[in-house]
N, C-alpha and C positions, 0 to 999 in steps of 0.2 A: 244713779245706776239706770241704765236704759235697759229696754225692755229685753234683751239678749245679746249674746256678746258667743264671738267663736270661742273654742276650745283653744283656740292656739296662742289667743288674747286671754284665756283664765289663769289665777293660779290655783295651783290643787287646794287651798284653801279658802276657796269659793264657799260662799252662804249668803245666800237669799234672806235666809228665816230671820231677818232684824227687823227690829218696827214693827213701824204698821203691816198687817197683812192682810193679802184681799183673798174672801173665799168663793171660791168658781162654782159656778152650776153642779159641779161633776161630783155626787155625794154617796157614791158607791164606798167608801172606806169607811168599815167598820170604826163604832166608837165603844164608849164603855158598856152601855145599853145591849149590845147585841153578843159582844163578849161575855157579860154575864149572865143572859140567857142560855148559854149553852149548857151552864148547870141542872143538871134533872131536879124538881122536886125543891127548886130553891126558890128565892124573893128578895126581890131592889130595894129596899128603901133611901129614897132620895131628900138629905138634910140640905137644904138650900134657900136661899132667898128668892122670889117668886118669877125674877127674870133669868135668874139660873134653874129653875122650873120646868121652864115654856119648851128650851131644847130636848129636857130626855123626856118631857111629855109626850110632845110630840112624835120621838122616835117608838116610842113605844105603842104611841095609837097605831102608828103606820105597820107595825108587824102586826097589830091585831092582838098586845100582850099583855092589856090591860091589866089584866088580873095578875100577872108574874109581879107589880111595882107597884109603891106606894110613894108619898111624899109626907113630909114633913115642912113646912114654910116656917122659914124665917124671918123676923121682922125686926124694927125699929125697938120694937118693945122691949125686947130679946135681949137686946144689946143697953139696952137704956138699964134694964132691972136684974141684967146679970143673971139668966137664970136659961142660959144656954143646954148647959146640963141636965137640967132636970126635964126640958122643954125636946131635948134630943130621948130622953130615959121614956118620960112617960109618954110620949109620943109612939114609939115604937112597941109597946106594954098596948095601948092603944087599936094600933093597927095590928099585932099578932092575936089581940082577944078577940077581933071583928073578922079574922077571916075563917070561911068555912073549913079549912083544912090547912094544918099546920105544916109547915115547912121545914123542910129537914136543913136546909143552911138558908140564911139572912145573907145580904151582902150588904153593909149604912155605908153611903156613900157622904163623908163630910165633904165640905167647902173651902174656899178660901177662908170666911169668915172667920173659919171654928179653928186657922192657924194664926192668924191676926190675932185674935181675941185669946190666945193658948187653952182652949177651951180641953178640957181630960176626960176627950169622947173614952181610956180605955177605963177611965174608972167605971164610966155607964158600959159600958161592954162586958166588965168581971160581975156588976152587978146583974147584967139581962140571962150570964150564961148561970151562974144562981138560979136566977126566978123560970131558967126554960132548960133547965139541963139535956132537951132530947133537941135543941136545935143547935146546930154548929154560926158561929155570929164570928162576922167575918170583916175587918175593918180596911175599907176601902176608901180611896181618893176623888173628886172632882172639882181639882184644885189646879186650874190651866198657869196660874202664877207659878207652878213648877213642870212647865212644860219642855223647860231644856234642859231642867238637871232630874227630876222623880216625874217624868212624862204620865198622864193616866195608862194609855193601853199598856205599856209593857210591866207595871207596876202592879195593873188589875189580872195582871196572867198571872203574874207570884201570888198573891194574893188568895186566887179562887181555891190555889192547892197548898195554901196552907193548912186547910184540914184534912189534910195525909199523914197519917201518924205511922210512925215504926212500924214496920213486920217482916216475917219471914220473906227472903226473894226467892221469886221461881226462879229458877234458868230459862225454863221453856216459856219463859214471857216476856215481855220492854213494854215502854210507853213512848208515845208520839205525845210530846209538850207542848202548850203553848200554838197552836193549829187554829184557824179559823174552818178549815174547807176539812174532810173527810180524806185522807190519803189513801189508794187503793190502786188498782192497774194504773196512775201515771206516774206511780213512784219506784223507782227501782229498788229502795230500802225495801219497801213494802214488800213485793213481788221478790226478792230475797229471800227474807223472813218465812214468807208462808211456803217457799220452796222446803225450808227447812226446818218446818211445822214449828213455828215460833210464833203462837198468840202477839198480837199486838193490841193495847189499850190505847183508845185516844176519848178524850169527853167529845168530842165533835160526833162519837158514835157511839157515846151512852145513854141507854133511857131509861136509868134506874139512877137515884143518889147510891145504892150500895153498889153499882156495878162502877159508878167513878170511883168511890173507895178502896175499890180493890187496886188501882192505879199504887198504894203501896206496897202490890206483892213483885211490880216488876222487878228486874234486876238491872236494867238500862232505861236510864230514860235519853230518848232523841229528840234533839228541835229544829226545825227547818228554818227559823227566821231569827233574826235581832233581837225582834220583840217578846222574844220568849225565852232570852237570855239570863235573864233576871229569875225567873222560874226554875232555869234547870240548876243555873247556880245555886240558889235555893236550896235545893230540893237534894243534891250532891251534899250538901253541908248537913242538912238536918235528919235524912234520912240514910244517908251515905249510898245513894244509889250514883249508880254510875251516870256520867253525862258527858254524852258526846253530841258536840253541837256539826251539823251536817250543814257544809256550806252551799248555799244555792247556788252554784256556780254552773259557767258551761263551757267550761276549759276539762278536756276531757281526762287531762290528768290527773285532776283535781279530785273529780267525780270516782275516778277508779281511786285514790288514795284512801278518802274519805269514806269508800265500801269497805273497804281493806279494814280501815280502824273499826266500821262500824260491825263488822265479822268478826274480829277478834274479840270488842267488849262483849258480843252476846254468844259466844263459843263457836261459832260454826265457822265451816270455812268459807272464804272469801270465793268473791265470782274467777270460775276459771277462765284462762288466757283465751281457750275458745271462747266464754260467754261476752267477754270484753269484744272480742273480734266483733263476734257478730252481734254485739250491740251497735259496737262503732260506727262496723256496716249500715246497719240497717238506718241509725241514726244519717248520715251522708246521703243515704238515699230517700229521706224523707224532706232534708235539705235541699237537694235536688230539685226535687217535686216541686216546694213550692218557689224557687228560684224560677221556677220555670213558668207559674202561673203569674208567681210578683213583678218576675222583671226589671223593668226598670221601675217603677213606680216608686216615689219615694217614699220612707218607712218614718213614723216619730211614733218614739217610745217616752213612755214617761213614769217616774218612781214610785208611782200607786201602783203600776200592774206588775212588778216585778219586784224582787227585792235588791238585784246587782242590775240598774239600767246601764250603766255604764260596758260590765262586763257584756252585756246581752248585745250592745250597741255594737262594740268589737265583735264579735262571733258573728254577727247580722254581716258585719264589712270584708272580715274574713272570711267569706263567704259568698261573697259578690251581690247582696244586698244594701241598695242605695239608701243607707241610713242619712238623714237629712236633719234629725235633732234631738234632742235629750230633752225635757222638759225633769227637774231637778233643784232643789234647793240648798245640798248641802252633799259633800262630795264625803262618803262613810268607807269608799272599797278601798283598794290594794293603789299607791299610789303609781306601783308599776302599772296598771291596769288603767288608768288615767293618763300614762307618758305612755303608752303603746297607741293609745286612742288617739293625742294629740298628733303622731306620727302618720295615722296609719288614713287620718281625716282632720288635717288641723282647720276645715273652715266648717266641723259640725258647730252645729247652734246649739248653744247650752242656755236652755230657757229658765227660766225661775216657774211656778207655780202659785208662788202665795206671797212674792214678792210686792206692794201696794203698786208697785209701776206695771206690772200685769194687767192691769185694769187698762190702762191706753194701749198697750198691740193690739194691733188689729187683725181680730178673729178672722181667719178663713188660710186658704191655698189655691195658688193658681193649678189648676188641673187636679188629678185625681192624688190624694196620697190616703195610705195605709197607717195608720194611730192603733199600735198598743197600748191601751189604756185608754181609763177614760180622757184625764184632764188634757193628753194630748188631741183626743178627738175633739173635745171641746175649743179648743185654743186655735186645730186648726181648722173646726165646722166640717166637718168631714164625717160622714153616716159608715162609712167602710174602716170598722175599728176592731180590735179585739176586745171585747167587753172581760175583762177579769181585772180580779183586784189579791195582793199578794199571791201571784204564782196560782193561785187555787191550789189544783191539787198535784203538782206537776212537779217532780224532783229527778232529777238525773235524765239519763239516757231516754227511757220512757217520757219524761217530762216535756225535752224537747222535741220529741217528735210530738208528741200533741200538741206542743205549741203550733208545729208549724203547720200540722189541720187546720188549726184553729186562724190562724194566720190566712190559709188559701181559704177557708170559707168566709171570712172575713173580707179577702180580696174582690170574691166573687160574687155576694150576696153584701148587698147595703142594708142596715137598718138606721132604727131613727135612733137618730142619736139623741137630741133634745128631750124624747121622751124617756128613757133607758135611763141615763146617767141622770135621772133627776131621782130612782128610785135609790132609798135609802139606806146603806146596810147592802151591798149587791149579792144577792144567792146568800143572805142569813135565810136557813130552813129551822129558828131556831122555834 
């Protein structure tokens, strides 16, 4: 496979992600690490062998969170005298007697090893919730040998909220699932919602463990990505709340559908035909704007900053933005949305990311180009980037006009890119 190929040369069953893969500078995407700290009042323990260690070490020196993780090391010994369980049990007994203040949920992050070896981490889990009945113990993954079928991050989102037990739902309340960034003015669900005095719960803006607990009074819960699909399914099953998954799309019909669904689950009524107008409007005229700063300059987006690059790519072209390539490993959206692309631009570049043959293209761009996301500013050395990583906080109508600020000050103002995209976890405040 060469290092990129046009869209008109792919087929919608395009994938990168085989083999070997190379990892880029560009280390703004959250991992398990930073997803579990968003828990209030909670603590990591990491069961691993010592060079499965060194990365969530690391991530967690860099937030400054020491205190939130512990580890547990696994060795040779371990494995020689059989005695994984016990060395997982008292381990953890260990670390919850030594810290100054207990914690209201645990997350034990097992291994590869401990599915190899079929080690019965929940037998030590039924015995830990015995010996600590006030702390909620929570059994987690960091187990990359299922990273195409039980991936960690979208596994660790169901996961955190399986200590959501039954209870009455309000009406006057929902939850946002599954979120890395804080949703608020660039969400139009959001901005809904509070029109029609509808509490909304998300953990991204809890600072109490009993105020994420209450996440089981809502009566909807909402998710904005993939990766939290797993969660709301979930969470529909066990608790029988409602779930409507909001697709990040910016096909405008889309957008208004999916308000439509999202007003009927939580009783209120949907955006009227004027609020649609003049969204549209206003939306168009922010398009505009930066049409008008961007130019010609050409645009490469890439699948860290969004979560539909493909769809974004199209909206970008329909629109008279010279999109010029995809950076992309695995083609997930509407297959019509990939045959409207091929039409509409059959000589864009659909790059790979983490493909091993990524490591010989040759980083740069002749003349000035504009990179959503990081990996595309990296790939193409370009300081004039949009720094976000899934969407932030950006859903619908609102959404996209903030992108496209974001987009002209980005146009307008260069930063450094080499330094930025080396920071780990990008905008965790956790």
């Amino acid at each position: 496979m060469k290092e990129w190929q046009l869209i008109k040369d792919t087929a919608y069953e395009y994938n990168a992600d085989i083999g070997l893969s190379y990892s880029s500078p560009a280390r703004g995407v959250w991992n398990i690490v930073h997803i579990g700290t968003l828990v209030p009042e909670s603590h990591q323990i990491f069961v691993c062998p010592t060079s499965c260690l060194r990365g969530v070490v690391l991530t967690t020196a860099e937030m400054g969170a020491m205190d939130q993780m512990s580890t547990i090391t696994v060795g040779e010994d371990n494995i020689l005298e059989g005695n994984m369980e016990e060395e997982l049990h008292e381990g953890t007994r260990k670390i919850l007697d030594s810290l100054p203040v207990k914690p209201r949920m645990v997350m034990i992050f097992t291994s590869c090893i401990h599915h190899f070896l079929a080690v019965n981490y929940q037998r030590v889990y039924r015995l830990l919730r015995q010996e600590y009945p006030d702390i909620d113990f929570v059994d987690c993954y960091m187990d990359p040998i299922m990273r195409r079928t039980a991936p960690p991050d979208p596994t660790l989102r169901r996961q955190i909220y399986r200590v959501i037990g039954k209870a009455d739902h309000d009406p006057s309340a929902v939850n946002f699932i599954g979120n890395e960034f804080t949703m608020t003015e660039n969400c139009d669900l959001w901005l809904h919602l509070q029109q029609n005095n509808i509490t909304v719960r998300d953990i991204t803006a809890c600072d109490t463990y009993d105020e994420f607990l209450r996440t089981a009074e809502g009566s909807v819960n909402f998710t904005f990505h993939n990766a939290a699909a797993k969660a709301g399914r979930d969470m529909e099953l066990r608790l029988q709340q409602k779930w409507i998954a909001m697709r990040p799309s910016y096909d405008y019909d889309v957008i208004d559908a999916d308000m439509r669904s999202a007003s009927e689950a939580a009783g209120i009524p949907a955006p009227s035909k004027q609020e649609i107008t003049e969204n549209r409007k206003k939306t168009e005229e922010a398009v505009k704007k930066a049409l008008a700063v961007i130019g010609d300059t050409p645009v490469s987006v890439d699948h860290t900053a969004v979560d539909r690059p493909l769809e974004f790519a199209l909206f970008l072209l329909e629109h008279g933005f010279q999109v010029e390539s995809v950076y992309i490993d695995v083609f997930t959206e509407d297959k019509n949305i990939f045959e409207r692309l091929q039409a509409e631009k059959p000589d864009l570049k659909i790059c790979p990311s983490l493909n091993w043959n990524i490591r010989r293209a040759e980083r740069g761009h002749e003349g000035k180009i504009l990179a959503v996301g990081q990996k595309a500013a990296y790939f193409n050395d370009t300081d004039y980037f949009v720094n976000i990583i899934e969407s932030e906080d950006m859903y619908g109508y609102a959404g996209i006009r903030r992108m496209m600020e974001r987009m002209i000050r980005a146009c307008e103002k260069p930063q450094n890119m080499r330094d930025l995209i080396q920071i780990k976890g990008w905008g965790c405040q956790c």
